[in-house]
C-alpha positions as CSV (number, residue, x, y, z in Angstrom):
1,X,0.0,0.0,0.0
2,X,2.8,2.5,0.9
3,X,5.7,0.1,0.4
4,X,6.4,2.1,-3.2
5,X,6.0,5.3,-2.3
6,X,8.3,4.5,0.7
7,X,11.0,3.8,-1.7
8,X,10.2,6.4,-4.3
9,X,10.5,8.9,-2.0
10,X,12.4,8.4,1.4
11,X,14.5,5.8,-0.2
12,X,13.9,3.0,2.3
13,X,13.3,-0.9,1.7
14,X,11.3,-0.9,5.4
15,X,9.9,0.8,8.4
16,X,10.3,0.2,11.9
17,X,7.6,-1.3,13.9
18,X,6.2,1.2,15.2
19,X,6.1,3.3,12.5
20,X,4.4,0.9,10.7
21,X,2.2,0.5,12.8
22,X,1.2,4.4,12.7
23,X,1.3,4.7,9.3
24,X,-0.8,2.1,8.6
25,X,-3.6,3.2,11.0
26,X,-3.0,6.5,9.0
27,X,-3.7,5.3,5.7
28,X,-6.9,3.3,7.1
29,X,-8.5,6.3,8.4
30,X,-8.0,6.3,11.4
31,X,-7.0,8.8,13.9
32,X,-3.6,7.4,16.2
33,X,-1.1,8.7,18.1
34,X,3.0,8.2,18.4
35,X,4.8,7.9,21.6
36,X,8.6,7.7,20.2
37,X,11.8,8.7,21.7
38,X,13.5,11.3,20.5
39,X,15.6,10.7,17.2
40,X,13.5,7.1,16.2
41,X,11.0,8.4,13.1
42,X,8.3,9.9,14.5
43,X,8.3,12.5,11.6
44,X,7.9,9.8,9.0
45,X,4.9,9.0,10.5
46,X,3.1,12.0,8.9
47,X,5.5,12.6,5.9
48,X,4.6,9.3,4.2
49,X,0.7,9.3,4.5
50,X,1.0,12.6,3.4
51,X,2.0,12.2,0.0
52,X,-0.5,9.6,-0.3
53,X,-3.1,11.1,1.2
54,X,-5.9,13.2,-1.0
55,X,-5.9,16.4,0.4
56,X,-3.8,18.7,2.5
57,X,-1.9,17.6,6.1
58,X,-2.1,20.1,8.7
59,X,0.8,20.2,10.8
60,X,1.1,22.0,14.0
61,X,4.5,22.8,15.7
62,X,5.9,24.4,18.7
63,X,9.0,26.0,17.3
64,X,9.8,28.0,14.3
65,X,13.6,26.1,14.0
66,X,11.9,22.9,14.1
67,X,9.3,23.7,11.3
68,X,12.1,25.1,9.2
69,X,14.0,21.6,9.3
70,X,11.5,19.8,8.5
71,X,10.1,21.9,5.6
72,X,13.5,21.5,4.0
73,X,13.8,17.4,4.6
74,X,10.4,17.7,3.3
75,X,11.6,19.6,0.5
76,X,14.8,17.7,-0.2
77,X,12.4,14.6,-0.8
78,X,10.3,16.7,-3.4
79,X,7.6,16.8,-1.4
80,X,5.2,20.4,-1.9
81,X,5.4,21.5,1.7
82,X,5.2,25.4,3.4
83,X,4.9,27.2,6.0
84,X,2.8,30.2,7.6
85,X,5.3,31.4,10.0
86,X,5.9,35.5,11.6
87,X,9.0,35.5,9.7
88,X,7.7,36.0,6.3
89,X,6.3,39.3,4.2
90,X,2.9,39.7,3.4
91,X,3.5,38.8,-0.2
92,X,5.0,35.6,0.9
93,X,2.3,34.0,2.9
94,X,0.1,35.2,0.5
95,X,2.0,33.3,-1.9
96,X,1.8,29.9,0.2
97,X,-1.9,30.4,1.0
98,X,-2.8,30.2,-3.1
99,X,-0.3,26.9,-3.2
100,X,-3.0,25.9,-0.8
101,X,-5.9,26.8,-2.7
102,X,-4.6,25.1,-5.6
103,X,-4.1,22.2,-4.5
104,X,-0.4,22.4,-5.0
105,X,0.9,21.6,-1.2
106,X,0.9,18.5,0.2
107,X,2.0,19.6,3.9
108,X,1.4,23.0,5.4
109,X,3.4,23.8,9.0
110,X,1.7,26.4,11.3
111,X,2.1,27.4,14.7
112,X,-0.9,26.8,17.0
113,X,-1.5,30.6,17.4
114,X,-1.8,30.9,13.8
115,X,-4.9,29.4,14.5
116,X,-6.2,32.4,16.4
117,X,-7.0,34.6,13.4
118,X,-10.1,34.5,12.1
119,X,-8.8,35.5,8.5
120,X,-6.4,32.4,8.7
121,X,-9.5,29.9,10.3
122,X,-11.9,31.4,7.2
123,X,-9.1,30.5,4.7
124,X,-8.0,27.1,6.1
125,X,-11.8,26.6,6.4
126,X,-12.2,26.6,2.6
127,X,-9.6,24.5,1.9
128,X,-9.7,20.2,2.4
129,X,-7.6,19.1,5.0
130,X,-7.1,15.2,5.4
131,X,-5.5,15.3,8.3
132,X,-4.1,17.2,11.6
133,X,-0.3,16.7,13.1
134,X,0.1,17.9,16.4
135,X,4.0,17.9,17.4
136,X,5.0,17.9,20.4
137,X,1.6,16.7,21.5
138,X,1.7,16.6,25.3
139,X,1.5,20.1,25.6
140,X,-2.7,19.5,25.4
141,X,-2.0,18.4,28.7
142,X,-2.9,20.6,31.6
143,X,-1.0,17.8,33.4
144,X,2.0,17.3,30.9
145,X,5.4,19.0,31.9
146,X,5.1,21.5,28.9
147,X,1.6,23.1,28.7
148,X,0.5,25.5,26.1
149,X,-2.7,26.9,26.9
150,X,-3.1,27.3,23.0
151,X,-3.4,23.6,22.0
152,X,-6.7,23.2,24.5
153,X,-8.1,24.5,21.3
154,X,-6.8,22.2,19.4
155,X,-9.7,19.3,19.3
156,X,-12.3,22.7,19.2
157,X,-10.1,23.7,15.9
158,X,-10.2,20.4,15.0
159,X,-14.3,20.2,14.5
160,X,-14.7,23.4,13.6
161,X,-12.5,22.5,10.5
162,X,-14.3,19.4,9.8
163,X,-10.3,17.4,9.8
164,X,-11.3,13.6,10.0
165,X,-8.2,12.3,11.3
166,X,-5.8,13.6,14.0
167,X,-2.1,12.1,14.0
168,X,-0.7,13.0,17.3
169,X,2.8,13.1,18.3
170,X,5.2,13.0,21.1
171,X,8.4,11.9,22.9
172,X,7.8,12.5,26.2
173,X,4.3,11.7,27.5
174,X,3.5,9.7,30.8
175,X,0.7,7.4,31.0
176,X,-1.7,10.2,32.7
177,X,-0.7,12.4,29.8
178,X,-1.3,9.8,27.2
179,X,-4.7,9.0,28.2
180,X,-5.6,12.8,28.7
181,X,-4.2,13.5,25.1
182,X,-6.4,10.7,23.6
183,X,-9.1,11.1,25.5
184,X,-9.5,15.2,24.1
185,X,-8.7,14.1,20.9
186,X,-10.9,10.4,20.9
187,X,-8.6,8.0,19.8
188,X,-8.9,5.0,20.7
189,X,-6.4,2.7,23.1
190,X,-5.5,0.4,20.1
191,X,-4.3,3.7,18.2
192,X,-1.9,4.5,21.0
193,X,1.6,3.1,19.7
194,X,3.8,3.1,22.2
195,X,7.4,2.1,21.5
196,X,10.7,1.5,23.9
197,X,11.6,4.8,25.7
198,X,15.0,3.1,27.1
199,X,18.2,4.3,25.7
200,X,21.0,1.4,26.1
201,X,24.2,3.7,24.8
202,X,22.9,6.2,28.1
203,X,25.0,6.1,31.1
204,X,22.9,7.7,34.2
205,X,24.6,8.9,37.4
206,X,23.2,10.8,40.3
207,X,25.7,12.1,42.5
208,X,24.6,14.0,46.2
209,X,26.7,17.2,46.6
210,X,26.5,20.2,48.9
211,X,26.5,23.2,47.7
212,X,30.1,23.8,48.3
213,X,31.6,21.0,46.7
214,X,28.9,20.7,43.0
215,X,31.8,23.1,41.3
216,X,34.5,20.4,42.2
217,X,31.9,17.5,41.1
218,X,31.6,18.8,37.7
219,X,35.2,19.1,37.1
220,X,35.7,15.4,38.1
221,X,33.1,14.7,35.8
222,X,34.1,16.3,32.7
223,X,37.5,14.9,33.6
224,X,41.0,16.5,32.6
225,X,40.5,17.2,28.8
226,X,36.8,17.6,28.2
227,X,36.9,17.7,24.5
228,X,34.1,16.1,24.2
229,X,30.5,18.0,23.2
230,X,28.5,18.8,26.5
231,X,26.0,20.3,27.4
232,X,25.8,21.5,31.4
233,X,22.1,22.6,32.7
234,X,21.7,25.1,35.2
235,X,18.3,26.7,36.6
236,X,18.9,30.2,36.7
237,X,20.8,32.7,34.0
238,X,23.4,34.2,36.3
239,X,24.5,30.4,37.9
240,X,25.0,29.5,34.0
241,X,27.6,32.7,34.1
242,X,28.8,32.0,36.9
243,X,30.0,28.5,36.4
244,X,31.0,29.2,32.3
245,X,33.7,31.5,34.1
246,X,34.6,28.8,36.9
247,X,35.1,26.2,33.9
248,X,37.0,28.2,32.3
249,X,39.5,29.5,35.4
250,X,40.3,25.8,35.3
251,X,41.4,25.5,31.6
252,X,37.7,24.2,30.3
253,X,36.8,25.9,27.4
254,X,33.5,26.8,28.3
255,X,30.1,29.2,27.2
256,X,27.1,30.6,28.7
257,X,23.6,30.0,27.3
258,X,20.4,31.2,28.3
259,X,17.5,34.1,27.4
260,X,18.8,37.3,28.9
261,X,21.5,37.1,26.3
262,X,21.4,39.4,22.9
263,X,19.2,36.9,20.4
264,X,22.5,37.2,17.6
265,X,25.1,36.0,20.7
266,X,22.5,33.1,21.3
267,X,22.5,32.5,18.0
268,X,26.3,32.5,17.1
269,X,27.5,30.1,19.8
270,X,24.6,27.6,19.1
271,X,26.4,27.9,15.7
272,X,30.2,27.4,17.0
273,X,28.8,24.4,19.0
274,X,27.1,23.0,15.9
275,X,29.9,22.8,14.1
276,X,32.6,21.9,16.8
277,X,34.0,24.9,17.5
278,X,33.0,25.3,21.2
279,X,32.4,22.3,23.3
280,X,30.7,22.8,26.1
281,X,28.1,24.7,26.7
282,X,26.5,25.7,30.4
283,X,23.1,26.6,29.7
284,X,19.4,27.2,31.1
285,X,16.6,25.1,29.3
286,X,16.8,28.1,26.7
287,X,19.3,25.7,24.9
288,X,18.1,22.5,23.4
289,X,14.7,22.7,21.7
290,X,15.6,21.7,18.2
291,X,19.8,20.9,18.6
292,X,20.1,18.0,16.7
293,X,23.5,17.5,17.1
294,X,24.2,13.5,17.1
295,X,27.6,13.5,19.1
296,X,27.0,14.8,22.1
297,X,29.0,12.8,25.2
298,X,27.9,14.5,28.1
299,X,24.6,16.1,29.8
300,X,25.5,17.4,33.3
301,X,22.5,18.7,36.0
302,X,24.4,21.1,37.8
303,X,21.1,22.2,39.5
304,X,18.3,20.0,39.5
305,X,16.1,20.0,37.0
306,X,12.2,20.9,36.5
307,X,10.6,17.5,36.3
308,X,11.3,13.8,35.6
309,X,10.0,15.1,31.8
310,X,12.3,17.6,31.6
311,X,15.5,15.5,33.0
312,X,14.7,12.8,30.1
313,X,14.1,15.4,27.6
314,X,17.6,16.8,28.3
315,X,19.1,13.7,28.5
316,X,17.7,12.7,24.9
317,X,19.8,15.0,23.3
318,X,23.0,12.6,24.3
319,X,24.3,9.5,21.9
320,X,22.2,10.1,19.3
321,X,24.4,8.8,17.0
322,X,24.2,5.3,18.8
323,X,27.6,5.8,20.9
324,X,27.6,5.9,24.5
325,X,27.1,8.9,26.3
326,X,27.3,10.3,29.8
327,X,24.2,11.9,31.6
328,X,24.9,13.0,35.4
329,X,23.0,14.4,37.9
330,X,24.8,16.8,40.9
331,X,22.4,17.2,43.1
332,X,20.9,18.5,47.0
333,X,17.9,19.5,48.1
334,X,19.0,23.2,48.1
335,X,17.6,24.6,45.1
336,X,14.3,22.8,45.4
337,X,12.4,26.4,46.6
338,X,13.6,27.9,43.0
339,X,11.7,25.2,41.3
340,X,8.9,25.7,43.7
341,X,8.7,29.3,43.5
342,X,8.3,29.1,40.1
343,X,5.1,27.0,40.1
344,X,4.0,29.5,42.9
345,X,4.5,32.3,40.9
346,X,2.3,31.3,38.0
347,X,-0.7,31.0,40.5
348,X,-3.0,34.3,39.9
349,X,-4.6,35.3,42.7
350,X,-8.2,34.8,43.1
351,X,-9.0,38.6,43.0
352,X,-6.6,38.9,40.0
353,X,-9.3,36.5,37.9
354,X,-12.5,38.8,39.5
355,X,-10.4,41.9,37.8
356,X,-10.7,40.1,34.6
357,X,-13.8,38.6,34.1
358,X,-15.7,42.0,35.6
359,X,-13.5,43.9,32.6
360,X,-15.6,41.9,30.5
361,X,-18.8,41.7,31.9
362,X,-18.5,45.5,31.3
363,X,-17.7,45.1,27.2
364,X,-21.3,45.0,25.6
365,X,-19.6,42.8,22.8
366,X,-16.1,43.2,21.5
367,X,-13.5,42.7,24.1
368,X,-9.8,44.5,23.2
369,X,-6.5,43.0,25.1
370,X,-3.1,44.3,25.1
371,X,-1.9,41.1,27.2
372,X,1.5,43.4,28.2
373,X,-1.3,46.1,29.8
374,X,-4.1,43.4,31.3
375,X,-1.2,41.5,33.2
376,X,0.1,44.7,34.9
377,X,-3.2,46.1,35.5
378,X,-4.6,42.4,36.8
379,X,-1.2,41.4,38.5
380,X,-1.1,38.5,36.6
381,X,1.9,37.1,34.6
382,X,1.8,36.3,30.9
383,X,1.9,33.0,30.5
384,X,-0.9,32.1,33.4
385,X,-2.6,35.1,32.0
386,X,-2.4,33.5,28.2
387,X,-3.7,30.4,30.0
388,X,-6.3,32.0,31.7
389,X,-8.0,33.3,28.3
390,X,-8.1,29.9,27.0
391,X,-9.7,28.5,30.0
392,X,-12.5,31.8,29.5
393,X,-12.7,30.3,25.7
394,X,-13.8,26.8,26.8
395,X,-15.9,28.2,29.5
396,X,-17.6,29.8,26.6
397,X,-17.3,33.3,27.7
398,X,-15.0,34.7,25.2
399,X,-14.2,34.0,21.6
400,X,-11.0,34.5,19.2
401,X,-11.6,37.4,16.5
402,X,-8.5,38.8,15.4
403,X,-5.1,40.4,16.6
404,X,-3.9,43.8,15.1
405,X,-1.1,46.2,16.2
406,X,-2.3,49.1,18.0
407,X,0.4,51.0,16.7
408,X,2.4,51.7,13.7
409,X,5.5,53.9,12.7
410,X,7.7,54.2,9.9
411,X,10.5,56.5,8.2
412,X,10.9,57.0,4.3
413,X,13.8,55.3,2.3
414,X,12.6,57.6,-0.6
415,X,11.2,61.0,0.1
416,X,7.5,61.3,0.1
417,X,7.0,62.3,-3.4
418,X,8.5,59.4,-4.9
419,X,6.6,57.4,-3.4
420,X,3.4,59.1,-4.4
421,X,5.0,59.2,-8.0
422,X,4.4,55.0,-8.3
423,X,0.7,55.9,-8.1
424,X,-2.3,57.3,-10.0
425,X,-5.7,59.1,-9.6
426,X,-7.8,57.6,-5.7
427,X,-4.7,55.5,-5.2
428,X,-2.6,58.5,-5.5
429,X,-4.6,60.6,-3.0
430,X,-4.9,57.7,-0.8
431,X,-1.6,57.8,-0.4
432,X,-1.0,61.1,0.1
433,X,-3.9,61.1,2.7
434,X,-1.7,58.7,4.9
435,X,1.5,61.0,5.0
436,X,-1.2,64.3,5.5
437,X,-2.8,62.0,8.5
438,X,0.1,60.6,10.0
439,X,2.3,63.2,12.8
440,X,6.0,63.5,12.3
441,X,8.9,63.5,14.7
442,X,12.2,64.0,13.1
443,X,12.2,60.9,10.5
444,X,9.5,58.5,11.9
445,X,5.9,58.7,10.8
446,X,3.0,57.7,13.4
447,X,-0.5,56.5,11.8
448,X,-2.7,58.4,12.7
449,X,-5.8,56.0,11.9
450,X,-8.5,57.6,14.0
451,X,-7.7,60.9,11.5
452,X,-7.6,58.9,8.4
453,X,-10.7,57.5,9.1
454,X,-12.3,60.9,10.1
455,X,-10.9,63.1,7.2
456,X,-11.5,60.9,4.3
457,X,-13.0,57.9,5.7
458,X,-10.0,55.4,5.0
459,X,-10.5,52.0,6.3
460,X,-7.7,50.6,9.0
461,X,-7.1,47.4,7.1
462,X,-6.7,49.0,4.1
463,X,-4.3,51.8,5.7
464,X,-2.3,48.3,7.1
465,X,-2.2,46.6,4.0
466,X,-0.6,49.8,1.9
467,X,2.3,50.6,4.2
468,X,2.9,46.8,4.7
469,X,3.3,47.4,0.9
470,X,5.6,50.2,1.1
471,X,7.5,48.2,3.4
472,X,7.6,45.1,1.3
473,X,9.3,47.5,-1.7
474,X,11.8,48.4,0.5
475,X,10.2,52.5,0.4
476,X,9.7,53.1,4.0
477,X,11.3,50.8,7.3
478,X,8.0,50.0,9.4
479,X,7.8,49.1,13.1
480,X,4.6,47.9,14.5
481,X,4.1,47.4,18.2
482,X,1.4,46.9,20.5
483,X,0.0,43.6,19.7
484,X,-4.1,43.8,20.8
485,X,-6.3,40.9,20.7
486,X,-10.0,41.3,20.1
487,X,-12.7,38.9,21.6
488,X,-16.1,38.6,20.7
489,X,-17.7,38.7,24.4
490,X,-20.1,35.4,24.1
491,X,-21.3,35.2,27.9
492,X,-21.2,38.3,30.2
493,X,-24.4,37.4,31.9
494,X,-22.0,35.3,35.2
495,X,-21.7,35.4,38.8
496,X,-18.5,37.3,38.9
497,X,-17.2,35.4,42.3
498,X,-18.8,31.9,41.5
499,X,-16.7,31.7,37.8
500,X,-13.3,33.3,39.6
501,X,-13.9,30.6,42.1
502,X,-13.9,27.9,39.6
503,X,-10.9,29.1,37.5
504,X,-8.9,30.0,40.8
505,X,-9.5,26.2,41.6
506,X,-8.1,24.8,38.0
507,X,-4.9,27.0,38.7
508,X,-4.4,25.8,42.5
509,X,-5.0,21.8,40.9
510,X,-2.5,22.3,38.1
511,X,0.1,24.1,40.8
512,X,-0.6,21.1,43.0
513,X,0.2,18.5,40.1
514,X,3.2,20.6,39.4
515,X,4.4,20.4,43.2
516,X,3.9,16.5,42.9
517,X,6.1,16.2,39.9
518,X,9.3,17.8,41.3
519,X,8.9,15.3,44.5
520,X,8.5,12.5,42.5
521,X,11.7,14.1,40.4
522,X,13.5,13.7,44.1
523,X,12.2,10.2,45.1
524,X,13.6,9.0,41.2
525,X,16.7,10.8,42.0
526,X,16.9,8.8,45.5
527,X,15.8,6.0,43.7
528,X,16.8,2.2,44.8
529,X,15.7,0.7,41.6
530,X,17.7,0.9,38.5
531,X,17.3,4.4,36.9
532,X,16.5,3.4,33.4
533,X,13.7,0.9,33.9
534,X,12.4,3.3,36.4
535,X,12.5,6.0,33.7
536,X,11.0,3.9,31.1
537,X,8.5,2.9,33.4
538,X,7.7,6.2,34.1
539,X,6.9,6.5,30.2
540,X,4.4,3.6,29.6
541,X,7.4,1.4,28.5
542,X,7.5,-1.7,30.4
543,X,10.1,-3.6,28.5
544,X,12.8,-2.1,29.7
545,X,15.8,-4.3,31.6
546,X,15.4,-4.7,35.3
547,X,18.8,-4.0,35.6
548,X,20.4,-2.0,32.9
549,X,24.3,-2.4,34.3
550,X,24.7,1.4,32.9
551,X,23.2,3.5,36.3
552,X,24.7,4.3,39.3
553,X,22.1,2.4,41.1
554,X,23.0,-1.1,39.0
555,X,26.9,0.2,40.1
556,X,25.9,0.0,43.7
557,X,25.7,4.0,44.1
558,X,22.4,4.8,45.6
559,X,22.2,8.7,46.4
560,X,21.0,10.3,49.3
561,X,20.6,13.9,48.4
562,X,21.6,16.4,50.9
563,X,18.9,18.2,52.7
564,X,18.6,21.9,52.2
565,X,20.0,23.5,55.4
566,X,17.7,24.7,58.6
567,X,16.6,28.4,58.3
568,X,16.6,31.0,61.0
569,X,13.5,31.8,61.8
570,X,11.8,35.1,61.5
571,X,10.3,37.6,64.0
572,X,6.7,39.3,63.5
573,X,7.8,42.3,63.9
574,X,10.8,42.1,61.5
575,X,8.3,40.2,59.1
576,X,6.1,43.5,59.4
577,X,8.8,46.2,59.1
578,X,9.9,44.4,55.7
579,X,6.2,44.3,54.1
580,X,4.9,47.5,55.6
581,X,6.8,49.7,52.9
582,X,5.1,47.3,50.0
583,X,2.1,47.2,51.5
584,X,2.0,51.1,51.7
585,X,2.8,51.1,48.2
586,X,-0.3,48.9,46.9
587,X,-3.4,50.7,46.4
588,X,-5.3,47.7,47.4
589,X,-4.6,45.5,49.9
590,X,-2.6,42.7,48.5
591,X,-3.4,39.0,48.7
592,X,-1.1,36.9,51.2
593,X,0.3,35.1,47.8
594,X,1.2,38.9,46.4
595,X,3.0,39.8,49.7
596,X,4.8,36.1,49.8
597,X,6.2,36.6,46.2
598,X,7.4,39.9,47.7
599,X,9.2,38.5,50.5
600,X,10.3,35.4,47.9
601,X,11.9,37.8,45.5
602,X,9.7,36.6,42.9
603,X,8.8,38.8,39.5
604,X,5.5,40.1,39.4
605,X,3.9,42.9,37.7
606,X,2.8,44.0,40.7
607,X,6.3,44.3,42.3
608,X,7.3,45.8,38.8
609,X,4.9,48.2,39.5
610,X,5.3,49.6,42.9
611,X,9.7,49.1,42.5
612,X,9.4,46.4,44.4
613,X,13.1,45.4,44.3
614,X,14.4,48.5,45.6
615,X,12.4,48.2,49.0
616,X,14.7,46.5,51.5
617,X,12.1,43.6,52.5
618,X,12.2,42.2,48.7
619,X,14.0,38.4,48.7
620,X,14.6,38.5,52.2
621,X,13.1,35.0,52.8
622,X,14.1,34.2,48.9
623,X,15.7,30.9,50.6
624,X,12.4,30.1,52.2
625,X,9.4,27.7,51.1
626,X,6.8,29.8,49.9
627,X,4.2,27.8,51.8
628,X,5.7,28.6,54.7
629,X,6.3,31.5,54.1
630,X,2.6,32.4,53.3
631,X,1.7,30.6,56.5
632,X,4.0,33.6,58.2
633,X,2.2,36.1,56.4
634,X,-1.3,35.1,56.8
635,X,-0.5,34.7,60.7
636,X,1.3,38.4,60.8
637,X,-1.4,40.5,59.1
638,X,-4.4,37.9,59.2
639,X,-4.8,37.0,56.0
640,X,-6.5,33.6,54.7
641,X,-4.1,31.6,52.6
């Protein structure tokens, strides 16, 4: 059935099992999902049906880098595939969407988000789609390690688009995740294809260390002459800084990774590592999603990291060329209140949610959201904020229309009058009326839209759509900023407290679920059971070895990991003379959460907003629990927790 085109076009005699498997649920119509590890095929498990397949393949994917390598693979194979991505012109996605129309593409890539324009849901409507690929699948889950709030929608998107058969896919997905993944998507337990998770060529180590003596650890670990490609993980972006320079004191030729670096520094020493110019690399989970870079010997933990998930994820990106490969963990119970903290810090406060669903009960019908405004105005951080919207989609209070920039400046490569020159007659005067409408400060332009519209009744979209043009020519250099989303307001008629109630409660069971992962992170660290069956395990793969003979445990090395160390305890009244000055600050009385994250040193946008950090009571108890921390508080000022 597929055996030719197999050959034809990916040049193999065979697949692997569970591939097979996959693909021939595929091509009987049937939805399925794949649970592979990391570098076995999981990719050919849509590529293939695809070309045989009658209509388009709809494939969803986290990350622009990964989309790109697999459009040119795709590509490489002669296979029509494109993408809809942020980093192409106007003209150019214009360009893929009539490839589309026409038939002509077999595989279009989108982000998730895409899907939250209602100009790209009216055009994908119109076109046949045979089937959906969701990558990296388990971020569905509310329960997986890697949620997106976006892809809830995803089954929602699913029917509305009338796509008969879903193809999901993952590498790391426990069985809770699994089932909730098929369950929101309705396949079926015979369509779950599970293959082995364990990795033979992966030596696992977990070694206790105070804090003192991890810097030591490491450098017995990478040994003399660590020549060898590595990759060292770190939690936060000033310990990655901090041990690049220590490595590098000792003779290690070492670099820094992580998110608060310049995008175009990021980018070049991903390169120099790619090609084997820089070895090791001490990063925060910045670095990794989509390195495929086969040789790598060594993954080091220097600080623990966020979830069992996580740690195998990380790991995965050792031996995969088939070679061995080293994966250690140096590890103590010190830095567990960083991991906590940040699953604490996601929690919006109950009030927080009452803001937002009261500024919508007040919208008649259209609902406009700068997210960068409604988090510091709610006190509620972006990504639980982004989560919190979807939820108010299911709960049928709020529905996707469109996004737009609020704002939009530019400055002329060719004077004014040459531009006008390249039209004629309305179009001409058109133009003219956006340079006459729009104020001047030195060289940039601001669009004035509200005048355009008032002087000679020009329409926004059509405004947008002329100086995207000038930009595409290369006439004018345009900024837009601002990004607003605009809702349709479905359901304002709610009880206010009863529906913050009920979202507050989602958020406090997802914390809770994220609070049980990292200690069952600890108790697989402390493990007494071979580490690789236990990870397998973990993963719905119960083939694995019951003694691998490649752990520390099967070596006889059984960590204890060192508690964190006792913390002096605090007074009330010194409690009270650090918060006083915050609280004075607030113009409302903050929640015992708000005033924890305070004394946690925790970002916020409330403690953005008052200059938190510049109060002397900010990360006192940074070293402290936040629980019990928040116990402190709610006892001081008495506050319910």
């Amino acid at each position: 059935m597929y055996h030719q085109t197999l050959k034809d076009y990916f040049g193999f005699d065979s697949l692997r099992k569970g591939q097979e498997d996959v693909i021939t649920r595929v091509l009987n119509g049937q939805s399925a999902a794949a649970i592979f590890p990391t570098g076995s095929g999981k990719s050919l498990c849509y590529q293939l049906p695809a070309v045989q397949l009658p209509h388009l393949t709809l494939v969803i994917s986290p990350l622009l880098a990964l989309m790109k390598d697999q459009l040119d693979f795709l590509r490489s194979k002669k296979i029509p595939a494109a993408s809809i991505d942020s980093s192409q012109t106007w003209d150019e996605s214009q360009q893929v969407m009539q490839g589309v129309r026409n038939g002509e593409t077999k595989v279009l890539m989108i982000s998730v988000e895409r899907l939250k324009n209602e100009r790209f849901r009216q055009f994908i409507s119109q076109v046949q789609v045979s089937l959906l690929v969701v990558d990296e699948a388990h971020c569905i889950s509310e329960w997986g390690h890697n949620f997106r709030p976006d892809y809830l929608k995803l089954p929602y998107y699913r029917q509305l688009l009338n796509i008969p058969q879903v193809l999901l896919l993952t590498a790391t997905a426990t069985p809770n995740v699994i089932q909730d993944m098929s369950t929101k998507f309705g396949i079926a337990e015979q369509d779950i294809i599970v293959t082995g998770f364990y990795r033979p060529n992966l030596d696992l180590t977990i070694l206790a260390a105070e804090d003192e003596n991890k810097l030591p650890t490491l450098y017995k670990v990478l040994g003399h002459h660590n020549d060898q490609p590595t990759i060292i993980y770190v939690t936060l972006q000033q310990t990655a800084e901090a041990v690049a320079v220590a490595l590098n004191q000792q003779g290690y030729q070492a670099q820094a990774y992580h998110a608060g670096m310049d995008n175009d520094r990021r980018q070049a020493i991903q390169h120099e590592f790619m090609s084997g110019n820089i070895n090791c690399i001490v990063a925060t989970i910045a670095f990794g999603m989509g390195i495929d870079k086969s040789n790598i010997r060594k993954v080091v933990h220097f600080d623990l990291p966020k979830s069992i998930e996580n740690y195998s994820q990380e790991i995965g990106r050792a031996g995969r060329d088939g070679e061995n490969a080293e994966c250690t963990v140096i590890a103590n119970k010190a830095g567990l209140n960083v991991l906590e903290n940040f699953v604490y810090g996601d929690t919006p406060d109950l009030d927080a949610i009452a803001y937002i669903l009261n500024e919508i009960k007040n919208q008649p019908a259209a609902w406009e959201v700068m997210l960068t405004r409604l988090s510091k105005d709610s006190n509620v951080r972006l990504l639980p904020l982004k989560t919190l919207l979807v939820y108010l989609e299911i709960h049928k209070i709020i529905e996707p229309k469109f996004t737009y920039f609020a704002d939009y400046r530019f400055k002329c490569n060719l004077t004014p009058q040459e531009i006008f020159a390249h039209f004629q007659g309305e179009r001409r005067q058109f133009v003219e009326n956006i340079f006459a409408c729009s104020s001047k400060a030195r060289t940039w332009y601001t669009v004035d839209f509200e005048a355009l519209w008032n002087s000679c009744h020009a329409d926004r979209k059509r405004v947008i759509t002329a100086i995207d043009y000038f930009g595409e020519k290369g006439w004018i250099t345009l900024e837009s900023k601002q990004m607003t989303d605009v809702y349709r307001v479905v359901n304002n008629q709610y009880d206010v407290n009863e529906e913050a109630k009920k979202l507050f409660d989602l958020f406090r069971q997802k914390e809770s679920s994220e609070i049980k992962r990292i200690n069952k992170m600890l108790n697989f660290f402390e493990n007494t059971h071979c580490l690789s069956h236990d990870l397998a395990s973990y993963f719905a793969d119960n083939n694995a070895p019951k003694q691998c003979g490649h752990c520390s445990v099967c070596r006889g090395d059984i960590a204890v990991l060192p508690p964190a160390l006792p913390l002096p305890e605090t007074s009330d009244n010194v409690l009270k003379a650090w918060c006083d000055p915050f609280l004075a600050a607030c113009t409302t009385t903050p929640s015992a959460a708000a005033i924890t994250r305070f004394l946690n040193g925790m970002t916020s946008p409330l403690n953005t907003k008052v200059k938190a950090r510049q109060m002397n009571g900010f990360g006192q108890l940074e070293a402290y629990p936040f629980g019990e921390t928040r116990s402190l508080v709610c006892k001081v000022y008495s506050l319910q927790e």
